[in-house]
Residue, then its C-alpha position, 0 to 999 in steps of 0.5 A: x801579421x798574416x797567418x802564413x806569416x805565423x806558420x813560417x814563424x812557427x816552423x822557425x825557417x832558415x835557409x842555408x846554400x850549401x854548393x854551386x854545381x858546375x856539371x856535365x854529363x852522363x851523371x847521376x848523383x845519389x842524395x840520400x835523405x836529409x836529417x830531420x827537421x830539414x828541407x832540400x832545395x835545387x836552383x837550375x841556373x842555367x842547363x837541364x836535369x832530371x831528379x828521381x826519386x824511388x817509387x815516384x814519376x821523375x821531375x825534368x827541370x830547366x833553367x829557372x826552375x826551384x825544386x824543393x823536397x820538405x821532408x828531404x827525401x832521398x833522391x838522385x840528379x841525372x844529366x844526359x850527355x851533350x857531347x857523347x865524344x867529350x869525357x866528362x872530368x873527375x869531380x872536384x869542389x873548392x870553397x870560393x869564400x862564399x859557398x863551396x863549388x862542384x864540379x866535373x867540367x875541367x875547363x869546359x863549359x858546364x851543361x848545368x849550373x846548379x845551386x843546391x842548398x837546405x831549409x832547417x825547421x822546426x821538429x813537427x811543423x806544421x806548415x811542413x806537415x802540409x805541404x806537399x812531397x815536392x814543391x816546384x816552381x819557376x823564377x822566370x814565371x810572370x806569375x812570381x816577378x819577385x823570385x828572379x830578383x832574388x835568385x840573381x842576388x844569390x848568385x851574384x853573392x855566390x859567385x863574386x864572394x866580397x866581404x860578408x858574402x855567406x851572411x849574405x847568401x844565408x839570408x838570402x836562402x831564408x827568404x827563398x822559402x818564403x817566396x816559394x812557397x808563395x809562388x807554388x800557393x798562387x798556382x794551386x787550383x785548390x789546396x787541402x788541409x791548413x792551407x786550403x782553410x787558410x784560402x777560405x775567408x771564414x774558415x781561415x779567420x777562425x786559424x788565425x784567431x788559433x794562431x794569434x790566440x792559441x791560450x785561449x779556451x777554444x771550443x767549437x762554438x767559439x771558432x764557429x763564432x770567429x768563422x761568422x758560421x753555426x757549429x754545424x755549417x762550421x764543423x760541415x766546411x772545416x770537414x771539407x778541406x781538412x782530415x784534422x778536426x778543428x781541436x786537434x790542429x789547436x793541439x798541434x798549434x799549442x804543441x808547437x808554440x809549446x815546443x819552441x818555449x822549451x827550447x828558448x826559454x827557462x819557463x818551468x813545464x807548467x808555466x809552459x803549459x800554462x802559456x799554451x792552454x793546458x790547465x793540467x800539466x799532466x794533460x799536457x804532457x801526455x799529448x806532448x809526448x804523444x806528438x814528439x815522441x818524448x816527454x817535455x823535459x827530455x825534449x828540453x835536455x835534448x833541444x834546449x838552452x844549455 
């Protein structure tokens, strides 16, 4: 398993296609902010829009391209007119049995085909804390020959809508975020934080053996050795490519697979803490409530099994 693997893992990602907007404009269409633990992502089939957000230059975006917001922030969609004599209609939606279609066209052809749609995750995760505010790619890129594929297949489900058709798409819309986010990596001249670590041959072994070992006693001296470097050059090239010290993002590793056991299973706070690292259960709960903002058994209650 390679470490970005992990981190989806981590982030418990799942995808989910909410409409297919057929549109023409003037228009302007207010998306207010996403709920916690949720990603907002738009697919330009065919046409052309602008997303704006407050305080922020605006994103043109054209047929082919994927714009996703990890931490779904508010934002609105805004189409020119084509044809200032033609009005455009009053908006109407319909479930077509596969996903839900919008649309102010009445009739006529629409200046932008869009499919809108959400990724869900895990509270804190990491891989979210690292990305970027926007993330914006291409399906016709030469660069990412898998995305095209994929987004033809999502269409086709949503417009033809057989048996199965949502389960489908849904699965679809999952995958969609890895491969956009493996997209976007390949065309980063450089990268910070977790990601710009994970590109580093060295410093990225000594992440992974976190990831796969994340009980084990870590000190520096430990995943200096898992880099093949010396504390010191360790600490020096760790410093260079992440704010976070090596220790804290073991702590927010632990806390996430720590997070994930109190949703899924009935192990006791101590055998939890037990299974991340934490000899003192106490310790563990403090830093925990430290990252979630509420002790562990209350965060059990409010997200766990019923």
């Amino acid at each position: 398993m390679d470490a970005l693997d992990r981190l989806i893992q981590l982030a418990r990602l799942s995808g989910a296609l909410d409409l297919r907007c057929l549109l023409a404009g003037p228009l302007e269409l207010d998306h207010a902010p996403g709920a916690p633990g949720e990603a907002l992502y738009h697919v330009v089939l065919e046409g052309a829009c602008t997303v704006e957000r407050k305080g922020h230059a605006s994103v043109a975006l054209n047929a082919g391209d994927i714009f996703m917001l990890p931490r779904a922030d508010a934002h609105v969609v805004s189409i020119g007119p084509v044809d200032a004599s033609e009005k455009i209609g009053a908006m109407t939606s319909r479930d077509n049995g596969a996903i839900t279609v919008r649309t102010n066209v009445d009739g006529r052809e629409a200046a932008l085909d869009l499919l809108c749609g959400r990724f869900l995750y895990a509270p804190r995760a990491l891989l979210i804390d690292v990305l970027p505010d926007f993330v914006h790619v291409s399906f016709t890129n030469a660069s990412a020959p898998y995305l095209g594929p994929l987004v033809a297949a999502m269409r086709r489900e949503a417009e033809e809508a057989q048996p199965g058709a949502p389960s489908i798409v849904t699965a679809l819309s999952t995958a969609l975020f890895t491969m956009v986010l493996r997209a976007w990596l390949t065309e980063q001249p450089s990268l910070a934080g977790v990601l710009g670590l994970l590109a580093n041959r060295r410093l990225g072994a000594a992440v992974i053996a976190m990831l796969e070992r994340p009980a084990d006693p870590w000190t520096l001296e430990m995943l200096a050795k898992e880099a093949a470097m010396s504390r010191a050059t360790f600490m020096r090239a760790f410093s260079a490519h992440s704010d976070s010290s090596p220790l804290a993002l073991l702590s927010h590793v632990r806390m996430q697979l720590a997070s994930t056991m109190l949703m899924h299973t009935r192990k006791s706070v101590a055998d939890v803490a037990a299974d991340v690292g934490y000899q003192s259960e106490a310790a563990f709960s403090k830093r925990f409530k430290e990252l979630y903002g509420v002790a562990p058994g209350r965060f059990r209650q409010t997200n766990g099994l019923s």
